[in-house]
C-alpha positions in Angstrom: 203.6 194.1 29.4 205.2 191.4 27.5 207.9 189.3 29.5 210.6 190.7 27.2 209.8 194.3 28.5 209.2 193.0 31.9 213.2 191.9 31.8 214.6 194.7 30.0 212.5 196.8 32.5 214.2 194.8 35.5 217.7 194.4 34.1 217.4 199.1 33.9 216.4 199.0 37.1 219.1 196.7 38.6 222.0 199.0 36.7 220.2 201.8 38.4 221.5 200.2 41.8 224.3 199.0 41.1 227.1 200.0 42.9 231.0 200.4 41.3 233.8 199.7 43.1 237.3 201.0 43.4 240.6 199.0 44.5 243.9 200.6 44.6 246.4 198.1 44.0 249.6 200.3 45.2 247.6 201.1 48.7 248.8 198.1 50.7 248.6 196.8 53.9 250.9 193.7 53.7 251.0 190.2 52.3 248.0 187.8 54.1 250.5 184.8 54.4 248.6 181.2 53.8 250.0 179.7 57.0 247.4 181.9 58.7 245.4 178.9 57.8 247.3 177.4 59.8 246.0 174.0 62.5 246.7 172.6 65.7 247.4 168.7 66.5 247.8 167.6 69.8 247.9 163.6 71.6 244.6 164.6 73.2 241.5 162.2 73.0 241.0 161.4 69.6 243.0 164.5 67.6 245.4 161.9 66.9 244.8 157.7 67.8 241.7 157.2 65.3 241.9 161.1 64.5 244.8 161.5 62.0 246.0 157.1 62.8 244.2 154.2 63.1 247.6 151.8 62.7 248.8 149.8 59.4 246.0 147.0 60.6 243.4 149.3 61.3 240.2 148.2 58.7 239.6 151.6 57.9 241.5 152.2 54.7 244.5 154.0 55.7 248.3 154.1 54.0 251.5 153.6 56.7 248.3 154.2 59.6 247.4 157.0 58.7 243.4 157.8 57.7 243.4 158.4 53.7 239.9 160.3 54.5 241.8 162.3 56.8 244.3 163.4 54.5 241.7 164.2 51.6 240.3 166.1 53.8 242.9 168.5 54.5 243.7 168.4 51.1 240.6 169.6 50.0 241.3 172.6 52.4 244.7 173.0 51.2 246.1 172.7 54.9 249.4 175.3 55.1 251.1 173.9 58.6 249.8 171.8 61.1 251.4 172.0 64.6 252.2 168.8 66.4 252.8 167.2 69.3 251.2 169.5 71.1 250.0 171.7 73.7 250.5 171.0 77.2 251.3 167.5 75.7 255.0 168.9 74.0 256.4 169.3 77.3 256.4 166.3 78.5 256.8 164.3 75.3 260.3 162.8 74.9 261.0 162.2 70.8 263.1 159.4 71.0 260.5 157.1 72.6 258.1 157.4 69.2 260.7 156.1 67.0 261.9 153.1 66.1 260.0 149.9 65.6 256.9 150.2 66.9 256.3 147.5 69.2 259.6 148.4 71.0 258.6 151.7 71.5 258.3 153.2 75.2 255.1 153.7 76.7 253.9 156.6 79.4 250.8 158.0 81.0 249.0 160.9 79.4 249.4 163.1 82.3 247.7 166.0 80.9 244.7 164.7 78.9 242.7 161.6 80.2 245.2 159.7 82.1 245.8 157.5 79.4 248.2 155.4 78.2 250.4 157.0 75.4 252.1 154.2 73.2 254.0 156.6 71.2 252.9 154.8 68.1 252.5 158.2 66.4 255.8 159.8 66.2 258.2 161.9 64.1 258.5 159.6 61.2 254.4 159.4 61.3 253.6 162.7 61.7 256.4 163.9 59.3 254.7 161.0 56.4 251.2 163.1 56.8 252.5 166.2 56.4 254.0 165.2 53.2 250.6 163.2 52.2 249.0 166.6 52.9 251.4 168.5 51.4 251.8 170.8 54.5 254.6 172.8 56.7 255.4 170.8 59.7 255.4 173.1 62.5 257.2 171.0 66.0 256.8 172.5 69.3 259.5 171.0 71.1 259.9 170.2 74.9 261.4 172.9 77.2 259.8 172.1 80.0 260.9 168.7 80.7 263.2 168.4 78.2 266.9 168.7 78.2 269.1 170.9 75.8 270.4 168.2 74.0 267.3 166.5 73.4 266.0 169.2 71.8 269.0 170.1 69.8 269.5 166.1 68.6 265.9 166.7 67.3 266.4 168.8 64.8 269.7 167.6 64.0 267.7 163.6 63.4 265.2 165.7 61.4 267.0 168.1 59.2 271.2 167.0 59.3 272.3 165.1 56.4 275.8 165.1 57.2 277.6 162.0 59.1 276.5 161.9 62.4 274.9 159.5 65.0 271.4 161.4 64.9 271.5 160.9 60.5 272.7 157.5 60.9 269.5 156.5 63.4 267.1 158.4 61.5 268.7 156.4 58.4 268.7 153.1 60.4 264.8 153.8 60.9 263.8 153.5 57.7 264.5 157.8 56.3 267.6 158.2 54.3 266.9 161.9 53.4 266.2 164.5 56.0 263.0 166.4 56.2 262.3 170.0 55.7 261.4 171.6 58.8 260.7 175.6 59.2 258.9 176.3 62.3 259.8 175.5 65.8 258.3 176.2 68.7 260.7 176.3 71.7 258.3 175.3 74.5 254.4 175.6 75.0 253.0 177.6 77.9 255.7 178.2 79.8 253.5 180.3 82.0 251.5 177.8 82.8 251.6 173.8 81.8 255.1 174.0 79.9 256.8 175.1 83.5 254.8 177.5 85.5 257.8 180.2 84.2 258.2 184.1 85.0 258.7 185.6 81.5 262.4 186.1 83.1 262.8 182.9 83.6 261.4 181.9 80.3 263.4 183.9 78.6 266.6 183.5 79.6 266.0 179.2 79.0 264.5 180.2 75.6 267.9 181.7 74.9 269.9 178.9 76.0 267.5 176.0 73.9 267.6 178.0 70.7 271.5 178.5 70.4 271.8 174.7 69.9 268.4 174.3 67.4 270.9 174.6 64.3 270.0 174.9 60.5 271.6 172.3 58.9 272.4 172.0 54.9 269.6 174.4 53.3 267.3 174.0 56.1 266.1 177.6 57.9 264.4 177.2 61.1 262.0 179.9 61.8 261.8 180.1 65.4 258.6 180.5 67.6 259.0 181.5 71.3 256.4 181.4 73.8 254.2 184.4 74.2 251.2 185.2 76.6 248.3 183.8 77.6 245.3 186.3 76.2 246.1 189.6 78.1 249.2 189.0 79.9 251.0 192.4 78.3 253.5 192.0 80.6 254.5 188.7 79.7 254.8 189.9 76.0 257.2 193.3 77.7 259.5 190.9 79.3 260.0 188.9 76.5 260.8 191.1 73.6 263.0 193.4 75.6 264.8 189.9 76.2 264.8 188.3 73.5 265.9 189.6 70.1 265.6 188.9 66.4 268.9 187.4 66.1 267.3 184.8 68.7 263.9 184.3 67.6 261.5 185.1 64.1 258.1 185.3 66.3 256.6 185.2 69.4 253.2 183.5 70.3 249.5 184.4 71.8 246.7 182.0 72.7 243.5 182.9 73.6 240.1 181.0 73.5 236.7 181.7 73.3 235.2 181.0 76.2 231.4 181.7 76.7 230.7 182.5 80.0 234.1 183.6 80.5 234.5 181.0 83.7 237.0 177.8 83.0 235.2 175.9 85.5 231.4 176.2 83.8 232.2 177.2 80.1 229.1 176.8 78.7 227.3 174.3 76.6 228.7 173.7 72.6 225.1 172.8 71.9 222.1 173.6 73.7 222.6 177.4 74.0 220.4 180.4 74.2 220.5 183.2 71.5 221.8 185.1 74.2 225.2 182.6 74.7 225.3 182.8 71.2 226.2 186.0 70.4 227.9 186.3 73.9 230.2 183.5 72.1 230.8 186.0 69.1 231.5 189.2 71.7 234.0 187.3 73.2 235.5 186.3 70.2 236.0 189.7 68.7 238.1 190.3 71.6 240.7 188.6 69.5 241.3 192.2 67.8 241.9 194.1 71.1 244.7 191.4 71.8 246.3 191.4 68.5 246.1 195.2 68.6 247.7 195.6 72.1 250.2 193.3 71.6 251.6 194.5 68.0 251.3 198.1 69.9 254.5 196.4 72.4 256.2 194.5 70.0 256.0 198.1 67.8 258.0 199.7 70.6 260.1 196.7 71.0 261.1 195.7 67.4 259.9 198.8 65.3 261.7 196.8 62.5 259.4 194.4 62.5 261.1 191.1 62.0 259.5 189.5 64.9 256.1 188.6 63.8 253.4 187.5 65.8 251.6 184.1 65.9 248.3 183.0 67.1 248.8 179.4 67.3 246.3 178.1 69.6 242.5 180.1 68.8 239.0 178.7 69.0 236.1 177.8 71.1 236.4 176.1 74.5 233.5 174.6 75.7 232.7 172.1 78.7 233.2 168.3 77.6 229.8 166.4 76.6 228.8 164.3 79.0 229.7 160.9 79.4 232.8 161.4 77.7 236.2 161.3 79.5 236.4 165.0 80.7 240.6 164.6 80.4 239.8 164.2 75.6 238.2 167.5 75.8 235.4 166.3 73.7 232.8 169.1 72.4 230.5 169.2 69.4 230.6 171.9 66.7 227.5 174.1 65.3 227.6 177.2 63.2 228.4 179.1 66.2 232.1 178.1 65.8 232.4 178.6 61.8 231.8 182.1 62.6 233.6 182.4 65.9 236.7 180.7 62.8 235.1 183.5 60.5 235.8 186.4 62.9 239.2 185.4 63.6 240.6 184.7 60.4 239.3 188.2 59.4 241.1 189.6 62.3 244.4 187.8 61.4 243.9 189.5 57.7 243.8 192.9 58.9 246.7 192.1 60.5 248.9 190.5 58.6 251.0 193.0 58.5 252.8 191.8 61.9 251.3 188.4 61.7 252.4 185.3 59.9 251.1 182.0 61.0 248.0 180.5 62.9 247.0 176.9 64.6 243.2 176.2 64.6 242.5 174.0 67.4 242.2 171.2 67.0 242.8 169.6 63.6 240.8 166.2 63.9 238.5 164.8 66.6 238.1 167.2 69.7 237.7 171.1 71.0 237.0 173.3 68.3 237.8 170.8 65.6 237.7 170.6 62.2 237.0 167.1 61.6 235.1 164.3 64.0 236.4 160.5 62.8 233.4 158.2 63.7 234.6 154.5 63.5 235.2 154.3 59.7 233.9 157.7 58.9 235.3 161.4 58.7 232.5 164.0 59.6 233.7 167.7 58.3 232.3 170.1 61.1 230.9 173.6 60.4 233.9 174.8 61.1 235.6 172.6 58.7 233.6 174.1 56.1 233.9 177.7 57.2 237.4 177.1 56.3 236.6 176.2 51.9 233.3 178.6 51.7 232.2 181.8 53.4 229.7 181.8 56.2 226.9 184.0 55.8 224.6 185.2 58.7 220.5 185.4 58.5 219.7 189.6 58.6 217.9 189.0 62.2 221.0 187.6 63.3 223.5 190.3 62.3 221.1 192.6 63.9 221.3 191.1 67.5 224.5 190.8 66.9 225.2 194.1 65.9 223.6 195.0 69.5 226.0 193.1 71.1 229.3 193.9 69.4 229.1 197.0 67.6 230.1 195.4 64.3 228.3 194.6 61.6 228.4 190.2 61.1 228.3 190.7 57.3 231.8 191.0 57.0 232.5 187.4 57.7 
């Protein structure tokens, strides 16, 4: 057989298996939003100080601190939002101490991660400039638990007022004569647990009060986030929405982490593992779906018009710290194990997008579950990094195993 017939005899016998199909374009579900794309910052380890801002000085080329390889980086991945200052961090961070000039800027301990000296050398007007470098949503989660009203309210109105008043004149007199753009607010972080310790009664009767005085000003639409449950707390999510309404908030939040062994105080190794963790890891991960599931199923009975949306904004893997490192930075390392466990869950949020709207990917540059590692001068992008600019494929002995475990087929990721 000549090599011409050999093709022709091949490219028959590929059309024979070829397989046709059909989309209906009128069937849809609902519009997959791009802020489900969405990451997390937080002041823990190095996310931010040598992370995201290495200071005007720093020899690592940078412009107004902050890392250019950094910001390529999320440009590359065309980051929608990015969620800052925290975390268990956001409730005990007081804005007006990170502006100004910097060397008169007031310092505090890190309570919450390391024990640390915060210099608050990374604030609004930083974190503000790399979201515009980026070309993202600022999303701010602002501090209810240790936080007063007004501070919260003057935080908005130093971001988004232009209009004559002493919160535009001091965010003029530092160096910002136009206001920002700001859309999402989070009114507190975790109430239930390191944002206050709250009943969801509690919560949301203080969630009412904060967001009365978070005002739009000029053009500026806040889309307000209020703090939902912690995995499967279903009551926490009841209390809530028959408390708060859509006149007081546009969503309501859910975190939940993939945690190995399913045990905070030994979470398993992020390198190391067995085949057996492995696709443990993934199980537990596709538990995501039964949480979405449930708690679109209360906030159906609860706002059957939908116009509270729901928002995952802390997801990922959780791992314990490598050793030697400071166990309060969180530090982990990232295999292909967490581009999938990213893999599964973004196909989750897809599927429902329908009641969903915007996502944080923990964390956005240097510790658990993140997308980038900065080492000295260099920005390493993670597996998970990439999983986020190309799909992740599994090996066929793989999706089997995994299969065995889950039920579901791994090719879909």
């Amino acid at each position: 057989m000549c090599r011409k017939q050999a093709l022709h005899k091949t490219s028959r016998k590929e059309k024979a298996m070829s397989t046709k199909m059909y989309i209906n374009g009128s069937d849809r579900k609902g519009h997959i939003n791009p802020e489900i794309y969405g990451h997390f910052s937080e002041h823990l380890g190095r996310c931010i100080y040598n992370g995201i801002y290495v200071g005007e000085d720093s020899s690592i080329p940078n412009t107004k601190g902050i890392r250019n390889d950094i910001v390529e980086a999320f440009k590359n991945i065309k980051m929608p939002v990015l969620r800052w200052p925290g975390g268990c961090f956001a409730d005990e961070y007081h804005w007006k101490d990170g502006i100004g000039e910097k060397s008169q800027r007031k310092k505090m301990i890190n309570t919450h991660w390391g024990g640390v000296t915060e210099d608050n050398s990374f604030g609004t007007h930083e974190f503000f400039d790399f979201c515009e470098m980026v070309g993202c949503e600022p999303y701010l989660s602002g501090n209810l638990g240790s936080g007063t009203v007004q501070e919260m309210s003057e935080w908005i109105e130093y971001i988004t007022s232009d209009c004559d008043s002493p919160m535009t004149q001091l965010r003029k007199k530092n160096g910002r004569e136009k206001p920002w753009k700001l859309k999402y607010l989070g009114v507190g972080n975790e109430s239930w647990g390191c944002g206050g310790n709250m009943s969801p009664e509690q919560y949301s009767a203080l969630y009412r009060q904060y967001q009365t005085y978070c005002r739009n000003y000029g053009a500026n639409q806040l889309y307000k986030v209020a703090c939902g449950p912690s995995a499967d707390d279903y009551n926490w999510m009841k209390v809530i929405t028959e408390n708060i309404k859509p006149w007081h908030t546009n969503a309501v939040s859910l975190h939940y982490y993939t945690v190995p062994t399913g045990k905070w105080e030994d979470k398993g190794n992020a390198t190391g593992f067995t085949d057996e963790e492995y696709y443990i890891t993934l199980e537990k991960t596709w538990y995501m779906e039964t949480l979405v599931k449930r708690h679109c199923d209360i906030l159906n009975v609860n706002n059957p018009e939908n116009n509270i949306k729901l928002v995952v904004d802390e997801w990922g893997t959780w791992y314990n710290v490598e050793e030697g490192t400071n166990p309060g930075f969180l530090f982990q390392q990232n295999t292909m194990r967490d581009a999938l466990v990213a893999g599964i869950n973004l196909n989750i949020f897809n599927k429902h997008s329908d009641r969903q709207d915007l996502y944080g990917k923990s964390c956005a540059g240097g510790e658990r579950s993140s997308g980038t590692y900065p080492y000295g001068r260099r920005e390493n992008d993670t597996d998970t990094y990439i999983s986020c600019v190309r799909p992740v494929q599994e090996p066929p002995e793989r999706r089997a195993v995994l299969q065995q475990y889950s039920g579901r087929k791994a090719g879909g990721i």
